[in-house]
ZAPALUM-129717 format. One record per residue (C-alpha): residue number from 1; residue in three letters; x negated, y, z. Coordinates in steps of 0.1 Angstrom, whole numbers, plus 5000, padded with zeros to 4 digits. Layout:
REM ZAPALUM-129717
+-----+-----+------+------+------+
|   n | res |    X |    Y |    Z |
+-----+-----+------+------+------+
| NUM | ALA |    X |    Y |    Z |
...
+-----+-----+------+------+------+
//
This chain:
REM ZAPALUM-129717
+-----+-----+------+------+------+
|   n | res |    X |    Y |    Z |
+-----+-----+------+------+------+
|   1 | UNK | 0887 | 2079 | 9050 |
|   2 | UNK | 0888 | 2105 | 9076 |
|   3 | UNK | 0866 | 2110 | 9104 |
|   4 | UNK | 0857 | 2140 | 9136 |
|   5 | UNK | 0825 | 2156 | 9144 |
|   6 | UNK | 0820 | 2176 | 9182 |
|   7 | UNK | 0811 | 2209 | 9171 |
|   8 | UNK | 0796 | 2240 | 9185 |
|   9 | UNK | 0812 | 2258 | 9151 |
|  10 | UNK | 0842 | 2262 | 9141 |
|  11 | UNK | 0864 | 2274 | 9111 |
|  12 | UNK | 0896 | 2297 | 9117 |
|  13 | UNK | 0926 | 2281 | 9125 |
|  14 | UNK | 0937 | 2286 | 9091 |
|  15 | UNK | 0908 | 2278 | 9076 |
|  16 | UNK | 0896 | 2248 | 9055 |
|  17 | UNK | 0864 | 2239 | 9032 |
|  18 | UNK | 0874 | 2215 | 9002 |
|  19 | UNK | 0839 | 2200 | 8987 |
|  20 | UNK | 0839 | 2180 | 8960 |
|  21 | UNK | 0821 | 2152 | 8941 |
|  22 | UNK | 0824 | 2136 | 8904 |
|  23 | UNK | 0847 | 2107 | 8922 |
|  24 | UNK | 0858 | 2118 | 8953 |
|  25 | UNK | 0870 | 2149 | 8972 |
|  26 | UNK | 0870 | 2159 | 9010 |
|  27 | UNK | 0884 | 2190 | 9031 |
|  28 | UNK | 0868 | 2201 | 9063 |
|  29 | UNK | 0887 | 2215 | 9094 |
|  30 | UNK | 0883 | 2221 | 9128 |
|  31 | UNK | 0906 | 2203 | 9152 |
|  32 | UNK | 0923 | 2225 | 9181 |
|  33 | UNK | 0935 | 2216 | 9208 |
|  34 | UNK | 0948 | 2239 | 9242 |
|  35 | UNK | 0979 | 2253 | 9253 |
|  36 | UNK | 1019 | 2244 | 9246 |
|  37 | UNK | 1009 | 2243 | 9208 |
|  38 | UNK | 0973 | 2233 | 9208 |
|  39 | UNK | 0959 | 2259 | 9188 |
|  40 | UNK | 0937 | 2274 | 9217 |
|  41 | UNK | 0903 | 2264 | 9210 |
|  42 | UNK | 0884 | 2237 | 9185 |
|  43 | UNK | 0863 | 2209 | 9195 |
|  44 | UNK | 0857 | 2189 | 9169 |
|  45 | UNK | 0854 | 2192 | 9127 |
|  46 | UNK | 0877 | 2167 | 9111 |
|  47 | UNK | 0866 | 2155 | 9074 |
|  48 | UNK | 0892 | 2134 | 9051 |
|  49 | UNK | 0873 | 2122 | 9022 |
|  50 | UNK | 0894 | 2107 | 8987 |
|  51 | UNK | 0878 | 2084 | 8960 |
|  52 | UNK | 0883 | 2052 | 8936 |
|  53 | UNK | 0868 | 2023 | 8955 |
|  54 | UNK | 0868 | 1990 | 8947 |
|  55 | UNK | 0879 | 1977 | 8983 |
|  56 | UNK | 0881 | 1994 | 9018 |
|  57 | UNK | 0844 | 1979 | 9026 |
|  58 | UNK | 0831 | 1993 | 8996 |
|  59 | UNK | 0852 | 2030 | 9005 |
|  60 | UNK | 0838 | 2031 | 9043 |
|  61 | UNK | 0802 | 2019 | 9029 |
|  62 | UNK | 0802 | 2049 | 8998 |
|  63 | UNK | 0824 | 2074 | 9011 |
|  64 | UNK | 0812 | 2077 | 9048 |
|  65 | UNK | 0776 | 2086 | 9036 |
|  66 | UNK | 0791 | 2115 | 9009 |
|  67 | UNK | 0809 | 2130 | 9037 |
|  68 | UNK | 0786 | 2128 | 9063 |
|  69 | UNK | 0759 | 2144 | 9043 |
|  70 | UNK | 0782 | 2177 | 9046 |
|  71 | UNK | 0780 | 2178 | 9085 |
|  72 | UNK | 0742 | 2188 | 9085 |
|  73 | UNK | 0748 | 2221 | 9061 |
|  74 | UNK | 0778 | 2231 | 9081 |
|  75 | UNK | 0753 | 2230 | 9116 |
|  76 | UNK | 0724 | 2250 | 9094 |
|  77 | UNK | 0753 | 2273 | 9087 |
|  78 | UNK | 0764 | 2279 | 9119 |
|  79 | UNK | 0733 | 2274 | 9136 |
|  80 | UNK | 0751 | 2251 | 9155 |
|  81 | UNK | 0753 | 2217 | 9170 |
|  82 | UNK | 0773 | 2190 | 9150 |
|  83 | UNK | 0775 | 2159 | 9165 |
|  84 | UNK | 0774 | 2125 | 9144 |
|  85 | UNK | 0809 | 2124 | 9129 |
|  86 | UNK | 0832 | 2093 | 9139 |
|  87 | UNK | 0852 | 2070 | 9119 |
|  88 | UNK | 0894 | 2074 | 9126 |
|  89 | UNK | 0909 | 2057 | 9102 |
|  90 | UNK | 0904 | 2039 | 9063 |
|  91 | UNK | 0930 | 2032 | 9039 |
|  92 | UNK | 0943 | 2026 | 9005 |
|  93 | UNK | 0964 | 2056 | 8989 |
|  94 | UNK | 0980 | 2038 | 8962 |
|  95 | UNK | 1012 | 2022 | 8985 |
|  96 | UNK | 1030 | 2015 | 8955 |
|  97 | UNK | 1018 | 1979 | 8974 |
|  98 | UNK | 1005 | 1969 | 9004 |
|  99 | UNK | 0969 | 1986 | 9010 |
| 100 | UNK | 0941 | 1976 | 9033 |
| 101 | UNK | 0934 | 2001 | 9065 |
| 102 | UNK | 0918 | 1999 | 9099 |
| 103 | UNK | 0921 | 2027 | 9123 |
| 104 | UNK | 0889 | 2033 | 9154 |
| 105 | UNK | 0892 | 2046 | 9187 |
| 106 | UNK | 0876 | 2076 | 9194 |
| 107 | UNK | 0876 | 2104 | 9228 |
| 108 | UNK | 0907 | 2124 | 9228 |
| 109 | UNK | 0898 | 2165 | 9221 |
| 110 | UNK | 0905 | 2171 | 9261 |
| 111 | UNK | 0882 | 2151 | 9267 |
| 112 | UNK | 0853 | 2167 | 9251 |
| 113 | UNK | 0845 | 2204 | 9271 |
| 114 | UNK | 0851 | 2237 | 9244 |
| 115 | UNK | 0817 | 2241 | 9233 |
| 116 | UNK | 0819 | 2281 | 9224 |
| 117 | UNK | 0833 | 2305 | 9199 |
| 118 | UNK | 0811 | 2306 | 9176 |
| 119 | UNK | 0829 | 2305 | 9137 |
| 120 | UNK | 0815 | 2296 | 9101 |
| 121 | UNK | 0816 | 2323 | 9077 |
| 122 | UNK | 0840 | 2308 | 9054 |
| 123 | UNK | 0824 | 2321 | 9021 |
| 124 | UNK | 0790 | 2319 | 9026 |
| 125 | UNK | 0791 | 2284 | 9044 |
| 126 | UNK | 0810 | 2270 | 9012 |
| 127 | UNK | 0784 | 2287 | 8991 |
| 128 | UNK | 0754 | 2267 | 9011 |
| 129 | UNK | 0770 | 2239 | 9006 |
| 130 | UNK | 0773 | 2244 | 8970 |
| 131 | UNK | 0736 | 2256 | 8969 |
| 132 | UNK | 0720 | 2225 | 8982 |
| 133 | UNK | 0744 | 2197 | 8968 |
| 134 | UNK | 0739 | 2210 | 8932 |
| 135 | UNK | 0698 | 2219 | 8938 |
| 136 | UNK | 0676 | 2194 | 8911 |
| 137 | UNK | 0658 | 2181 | 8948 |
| 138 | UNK | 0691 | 2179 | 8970 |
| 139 | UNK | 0682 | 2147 | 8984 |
| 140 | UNK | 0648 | 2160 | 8994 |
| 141 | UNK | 0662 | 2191 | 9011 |
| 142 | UNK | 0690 | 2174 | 9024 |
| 143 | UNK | 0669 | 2154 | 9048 |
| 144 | UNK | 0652 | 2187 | 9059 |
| 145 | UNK | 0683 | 2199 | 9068 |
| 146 | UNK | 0696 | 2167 | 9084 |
| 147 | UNK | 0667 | 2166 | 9107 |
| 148 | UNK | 0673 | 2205 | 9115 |
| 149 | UNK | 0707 | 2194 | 9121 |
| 150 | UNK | 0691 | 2167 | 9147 |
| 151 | UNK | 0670 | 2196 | 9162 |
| 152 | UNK | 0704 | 2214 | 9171 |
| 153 | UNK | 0718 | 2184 | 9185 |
| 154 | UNK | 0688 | 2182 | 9214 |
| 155 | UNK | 0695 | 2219 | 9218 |
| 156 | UNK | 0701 | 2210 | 9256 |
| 157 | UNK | 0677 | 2222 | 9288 |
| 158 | UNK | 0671 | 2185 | 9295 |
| 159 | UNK | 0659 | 2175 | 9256 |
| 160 | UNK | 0643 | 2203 | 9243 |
| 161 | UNK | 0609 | 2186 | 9235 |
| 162 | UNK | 0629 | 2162 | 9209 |
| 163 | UNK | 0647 | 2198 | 9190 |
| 164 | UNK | 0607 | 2202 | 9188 |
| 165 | UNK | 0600 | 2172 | 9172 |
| 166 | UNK | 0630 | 2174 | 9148 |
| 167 | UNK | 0621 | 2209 | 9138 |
| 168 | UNK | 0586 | 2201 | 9128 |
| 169 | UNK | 0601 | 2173 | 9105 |
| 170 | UNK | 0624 | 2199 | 9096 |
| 171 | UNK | 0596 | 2219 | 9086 |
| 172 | UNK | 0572 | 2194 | 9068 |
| 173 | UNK | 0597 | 2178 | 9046 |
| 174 | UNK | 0608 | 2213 | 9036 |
| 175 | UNK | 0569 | 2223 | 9030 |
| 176 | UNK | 0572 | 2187 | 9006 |
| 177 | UNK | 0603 | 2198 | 8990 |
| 178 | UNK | 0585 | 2235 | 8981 |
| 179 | UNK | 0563 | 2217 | 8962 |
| 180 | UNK | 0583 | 2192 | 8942 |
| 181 | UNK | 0607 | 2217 | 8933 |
| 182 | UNK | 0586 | 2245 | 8925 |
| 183 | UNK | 0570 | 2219 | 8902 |
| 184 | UNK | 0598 | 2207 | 8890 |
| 185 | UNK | 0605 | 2243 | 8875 |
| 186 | UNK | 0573 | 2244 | 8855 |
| 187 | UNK | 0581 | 2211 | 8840 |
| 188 | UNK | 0546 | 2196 | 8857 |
| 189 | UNK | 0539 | 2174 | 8891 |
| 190 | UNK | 0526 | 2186 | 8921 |
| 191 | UNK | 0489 | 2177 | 8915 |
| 192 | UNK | 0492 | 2200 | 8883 |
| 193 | UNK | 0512 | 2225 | 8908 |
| 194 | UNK | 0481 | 2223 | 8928 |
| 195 | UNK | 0454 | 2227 | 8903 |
| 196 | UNK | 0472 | 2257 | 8894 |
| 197 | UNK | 0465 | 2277 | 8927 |
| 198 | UNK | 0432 | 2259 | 8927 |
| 199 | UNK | 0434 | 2236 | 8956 |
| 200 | UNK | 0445 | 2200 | 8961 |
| 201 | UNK | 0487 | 2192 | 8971 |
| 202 | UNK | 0474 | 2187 | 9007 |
| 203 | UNK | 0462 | 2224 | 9010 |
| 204 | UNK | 0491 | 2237 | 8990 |
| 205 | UNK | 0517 | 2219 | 9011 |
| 206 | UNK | 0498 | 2234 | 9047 |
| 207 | UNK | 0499 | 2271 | 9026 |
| 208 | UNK | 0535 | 2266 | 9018 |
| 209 | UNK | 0544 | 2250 | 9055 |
| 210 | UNK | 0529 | 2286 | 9069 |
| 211 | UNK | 0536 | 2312 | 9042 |
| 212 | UNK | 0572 | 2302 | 9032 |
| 213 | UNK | 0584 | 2278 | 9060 |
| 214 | UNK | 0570 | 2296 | 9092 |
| 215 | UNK | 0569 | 2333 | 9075 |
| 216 | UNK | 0531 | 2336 | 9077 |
| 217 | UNK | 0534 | 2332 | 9121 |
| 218 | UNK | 0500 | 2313 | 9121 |
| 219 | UNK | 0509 | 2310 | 9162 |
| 220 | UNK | 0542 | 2292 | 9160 |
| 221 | UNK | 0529 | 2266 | 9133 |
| 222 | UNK | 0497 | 2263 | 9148 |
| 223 | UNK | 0515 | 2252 | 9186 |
| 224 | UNK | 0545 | 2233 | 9168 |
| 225 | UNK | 0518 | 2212 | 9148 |
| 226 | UNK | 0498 | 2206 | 9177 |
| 227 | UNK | 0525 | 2198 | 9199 |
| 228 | UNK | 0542 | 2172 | 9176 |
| 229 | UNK | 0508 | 2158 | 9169 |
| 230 | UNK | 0502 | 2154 | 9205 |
| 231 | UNK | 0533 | 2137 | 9209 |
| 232 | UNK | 0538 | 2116 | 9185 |
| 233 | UNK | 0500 | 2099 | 9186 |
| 234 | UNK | 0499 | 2102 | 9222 |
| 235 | UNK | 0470 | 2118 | 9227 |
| 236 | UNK | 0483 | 2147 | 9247 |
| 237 | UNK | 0509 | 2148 | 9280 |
| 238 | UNK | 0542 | 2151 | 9281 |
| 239 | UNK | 0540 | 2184 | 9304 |
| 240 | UNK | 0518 | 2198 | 9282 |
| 241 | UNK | 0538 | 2189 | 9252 |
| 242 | UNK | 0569 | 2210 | 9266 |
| 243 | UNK | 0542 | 2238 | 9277 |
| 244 | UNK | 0527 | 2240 | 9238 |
| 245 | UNK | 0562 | 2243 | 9221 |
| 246 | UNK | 0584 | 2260 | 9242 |
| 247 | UNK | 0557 | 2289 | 9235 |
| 248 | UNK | 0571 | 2289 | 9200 |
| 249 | UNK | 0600 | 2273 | 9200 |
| 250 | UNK | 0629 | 2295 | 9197 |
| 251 | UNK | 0605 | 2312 | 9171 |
| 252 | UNK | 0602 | 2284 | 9152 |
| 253 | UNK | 0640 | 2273 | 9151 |
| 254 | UNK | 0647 | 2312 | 9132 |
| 255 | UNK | 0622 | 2306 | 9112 |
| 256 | UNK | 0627 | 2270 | 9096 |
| 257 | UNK | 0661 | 2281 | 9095 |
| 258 | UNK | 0657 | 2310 | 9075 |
| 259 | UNK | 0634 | 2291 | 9051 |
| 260 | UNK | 0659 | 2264 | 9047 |
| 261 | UNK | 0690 | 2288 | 9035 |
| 262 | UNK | 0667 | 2308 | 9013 |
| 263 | UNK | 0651 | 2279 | 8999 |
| 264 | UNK | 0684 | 2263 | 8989 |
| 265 | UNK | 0689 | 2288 | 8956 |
| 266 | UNK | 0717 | 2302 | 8978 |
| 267 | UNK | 0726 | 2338 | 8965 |
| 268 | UNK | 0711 | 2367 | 8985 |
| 269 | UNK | 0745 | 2383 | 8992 |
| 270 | UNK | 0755 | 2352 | 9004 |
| 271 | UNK | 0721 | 2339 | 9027 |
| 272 | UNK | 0723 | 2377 | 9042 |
| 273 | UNK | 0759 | 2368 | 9057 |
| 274 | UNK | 0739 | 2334 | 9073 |
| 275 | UNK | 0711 | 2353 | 9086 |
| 276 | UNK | 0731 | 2380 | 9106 |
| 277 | UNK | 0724 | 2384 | 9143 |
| 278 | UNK | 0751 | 2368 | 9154 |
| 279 | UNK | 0738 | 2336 | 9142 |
| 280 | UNK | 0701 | 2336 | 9153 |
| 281 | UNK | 0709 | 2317 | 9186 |
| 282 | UNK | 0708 | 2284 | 9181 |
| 283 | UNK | 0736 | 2267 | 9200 |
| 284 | UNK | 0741 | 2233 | 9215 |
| 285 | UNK | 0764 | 2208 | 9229 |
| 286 | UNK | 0754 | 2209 | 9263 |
| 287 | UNK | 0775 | 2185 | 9286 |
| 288 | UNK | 0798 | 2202 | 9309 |
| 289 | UNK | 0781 | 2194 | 9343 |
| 290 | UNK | 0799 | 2201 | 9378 |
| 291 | UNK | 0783 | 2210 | 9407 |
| 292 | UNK | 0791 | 2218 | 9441 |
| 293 | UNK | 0770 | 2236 | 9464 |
| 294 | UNK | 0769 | 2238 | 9503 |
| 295 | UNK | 0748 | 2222 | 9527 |
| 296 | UNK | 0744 | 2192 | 9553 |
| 297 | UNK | 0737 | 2194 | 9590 |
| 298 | UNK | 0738 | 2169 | 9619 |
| 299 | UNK | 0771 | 2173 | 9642 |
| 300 | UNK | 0745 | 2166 | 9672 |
| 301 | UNK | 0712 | 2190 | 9662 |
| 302 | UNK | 0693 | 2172 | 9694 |
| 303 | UNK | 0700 | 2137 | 9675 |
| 304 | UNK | 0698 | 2144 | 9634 |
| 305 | UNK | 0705 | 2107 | 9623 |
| 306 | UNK | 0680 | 2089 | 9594 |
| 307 | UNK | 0690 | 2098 | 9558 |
| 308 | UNK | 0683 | 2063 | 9539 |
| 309 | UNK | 0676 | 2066 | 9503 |
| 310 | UNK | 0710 | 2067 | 9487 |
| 311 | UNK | 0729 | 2070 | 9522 |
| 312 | UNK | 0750 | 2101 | 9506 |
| 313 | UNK | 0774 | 2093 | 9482 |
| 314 | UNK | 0799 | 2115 | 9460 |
| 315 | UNK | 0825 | 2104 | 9438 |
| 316 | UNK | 0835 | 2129 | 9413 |
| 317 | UNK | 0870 | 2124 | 9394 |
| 318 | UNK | 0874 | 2136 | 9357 |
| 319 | UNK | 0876 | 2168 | 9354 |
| 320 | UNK | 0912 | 2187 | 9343 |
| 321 | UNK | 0908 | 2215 | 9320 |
| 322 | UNK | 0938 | 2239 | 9319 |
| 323 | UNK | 0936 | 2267 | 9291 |
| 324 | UNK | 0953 | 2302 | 9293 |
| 325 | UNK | 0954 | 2325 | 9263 |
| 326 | UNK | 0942 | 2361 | 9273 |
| 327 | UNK | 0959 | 2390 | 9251 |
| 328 | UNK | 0924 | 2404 | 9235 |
| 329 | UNK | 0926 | 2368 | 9217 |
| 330 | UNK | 0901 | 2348 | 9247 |
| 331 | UNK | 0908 | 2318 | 9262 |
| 332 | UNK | 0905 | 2311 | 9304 |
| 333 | UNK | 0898 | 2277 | 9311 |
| 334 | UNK | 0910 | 2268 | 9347 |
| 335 | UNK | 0892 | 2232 | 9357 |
| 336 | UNK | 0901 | 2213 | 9386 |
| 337 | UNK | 0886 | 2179 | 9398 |
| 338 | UNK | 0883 | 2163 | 9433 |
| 339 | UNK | 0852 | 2151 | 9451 |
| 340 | UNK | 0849 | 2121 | 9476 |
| 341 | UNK | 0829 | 2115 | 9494 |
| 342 | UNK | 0820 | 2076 | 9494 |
| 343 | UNK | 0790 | 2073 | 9520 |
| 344 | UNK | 0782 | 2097 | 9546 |
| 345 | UNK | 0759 | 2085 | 9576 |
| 346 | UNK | 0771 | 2086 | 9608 |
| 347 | UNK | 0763 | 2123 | 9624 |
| 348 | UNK | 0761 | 2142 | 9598 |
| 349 | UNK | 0786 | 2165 | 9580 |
| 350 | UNK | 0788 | 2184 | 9546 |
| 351 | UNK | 0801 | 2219 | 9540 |
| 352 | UNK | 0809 | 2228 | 9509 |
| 353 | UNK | 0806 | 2268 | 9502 |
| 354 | UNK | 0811 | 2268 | 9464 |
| 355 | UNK | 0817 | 2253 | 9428 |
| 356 | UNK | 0807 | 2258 | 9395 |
| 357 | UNK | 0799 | 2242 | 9360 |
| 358 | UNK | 0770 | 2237 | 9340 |
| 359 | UNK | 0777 | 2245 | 9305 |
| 360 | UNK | 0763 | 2263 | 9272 |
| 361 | UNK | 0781 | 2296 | 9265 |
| 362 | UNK | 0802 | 2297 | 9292 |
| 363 | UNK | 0814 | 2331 | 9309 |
| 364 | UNK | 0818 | 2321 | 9352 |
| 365 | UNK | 0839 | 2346 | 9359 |
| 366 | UNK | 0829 | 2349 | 9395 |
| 367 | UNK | 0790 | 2364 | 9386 |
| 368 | UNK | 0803 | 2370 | 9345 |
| 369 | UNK | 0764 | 2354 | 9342 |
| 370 | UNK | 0759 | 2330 | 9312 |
| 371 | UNK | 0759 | 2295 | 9333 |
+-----+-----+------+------+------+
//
């Protein structure tokens, strides 16, 4: 079974990550696309998974959720948007006769925008992976790491509210699987874990969710709590929502993060090489949006006409994206795409004065500002 995941990470184009299971096997790659050869820049993470299955419904039903359970590590490694992955294609191997398979449509790579440079540490990203599908609780800390996976995926301007929400999932389901895990290792269950620092599991689980999840930051917790509390019973706006979290926000997503990897049993050498600089901005999948900027005026200033609701119109064709390799290893991305204009009232005119694109980690190079 294969499938591809839009990604804001990417291996090397030489790279692959092989993981394995007791039946089945699967190797991870990014897919390139660019240039005479197509080896410019990745866009997406393609995943071909191997197993004994009983028939192709029963390969696409087992093997789909082993593979896809790999996607949220690699975006916690990173620190890095990965997308859902999509089915390509399912078949049977064994062509000594004929084998089921069924192939799906999905968006060519040009037609998803580069999303950055950002690239897995090949080591220490296979080691996580290790780390948390061989932890006693994986399943548990999976689904912490799934919904910071989630969190990254609304790392957009226009969605940041639901990265919030997410992360504080992230959070308390990691606070849970403190607990049960630490538990585990005494051999006792978390109401025995409890007794043993004198409180009840609902105090310990708050002490762990600030001490250990949030690094003692009683500020960030405090606001991310509040703010998914407010949102999710509805007993505070939406405006204030966004005001509450975004004061802790981009705190928070470091923190949870760090917590997660060193939480995992993940070797120190190897969660240092995670928690480097480079990788403390969280990075998104932000849709490439065009723009062009100018402005309208009346031909006759003494008679403006009436602008209706709607009564300006543009038609924007899909964008061309032509890639040029620079020699320090860089890749310019020259993108055309035409604009008509469909409805115009009588009287007026548009002058156009510039165009740009809005896009996460993207160099203009008229301003070299981050658009």
């Amino acid at each position: 079974m294969r499938v591809r995941a839009y990604s804001a990470s990417h291996f090397d184009f030489d790279q692959h990550i092989e993981v394995t299971w007791p039946d089945a096997s699967a190797i991870f790659v990014s897919e390139y696309t660019g240039g005479e050869d197509n080896r410019l820049y990745p866009i997406t993470i393609h995943g071909e998974i191997r197993g004994m299955c009983e028939s192709l419904e029963d390969a696409e039903r087992r093997l789909s959720n082993a593979i896809a359970g790999v996607y949220p590590i690699l975006a916690l490694a990173g620190n890095a948007a990965v997308a859902d992955p999509l089915a390509l294609a399912s078949y049977g191997l064994d062509i000594s006769s004929p084998q089921p398979a069924i192939f799906y449509q999905t968006p060519v790579a040009t037609r998803w925008f580069p999303p950055g440079g950002r690239r897995f540490d090949l080591e220490a990203t296979f080691a996580l992976i290790c780390a948390i599908g061989q932890h006693p609780q994986s399943a548990l800390l999976l689904r912490a790491v799934e919904s910071y996976r989630r969190a990254l995926g609304h790392w957009i301007p226009e969605q940041r509210l639901m990265a919030g929400e997410f992360l504080f999932v992230a959070a308390e389901t990691l606070s849970r699987f403190l607990i049960e895990s630490r538990a585990a290792v005494r051999g006792i269950t978390p109401n025995n874990l409890a007794r043993l620092h004198n409180t009840n599991p609902h105090v310990l689980r708050s002490r762990f969710l600030l001490d250990d999840v949030f690094g003692g930051n009683q500020p960030a917790m405090d606001a991310m709590n509040a703010a998914s509390n407010g949102f999710e019973h509805g007993y505070m706006s939406v405006d204030d929502v966004r005001g509450l979290m975004e004061s802790a926000l981009e705190d928070s997503m470091q923190l949870v993060r760090r917590a997660l990897i060193e939480s995992s049993g993940l070797a120190s050498e190897m969660s240092s090489r995670l928690l480097v600089e480079d990788y403390d901005e969280p990075r998104g999948l932000v849709p490439a949006i065009q723009f062009a900027r100018g402005q309208i005026e009346a031909t006759d200033p003494a008679h403006p006409p009436a602008i209706e609701m709607g009564a300006i119109d543009l038609e924007w064709s899909e964008t061309s994206i032509t890639p040029k390799l620079r020699a320090d290893g860089s890749v310019d991305l020259s993108m055309g795409a035409t604009m008509t204009a469909v409805s115009i009232p009588d009287g007026l005119k548009i002058d156009i004065s510039g165009y740009g694109i809005r896009a996460a980690n993207v160099v203009a190079k008229n301003d070299n500002s981050k658009a």
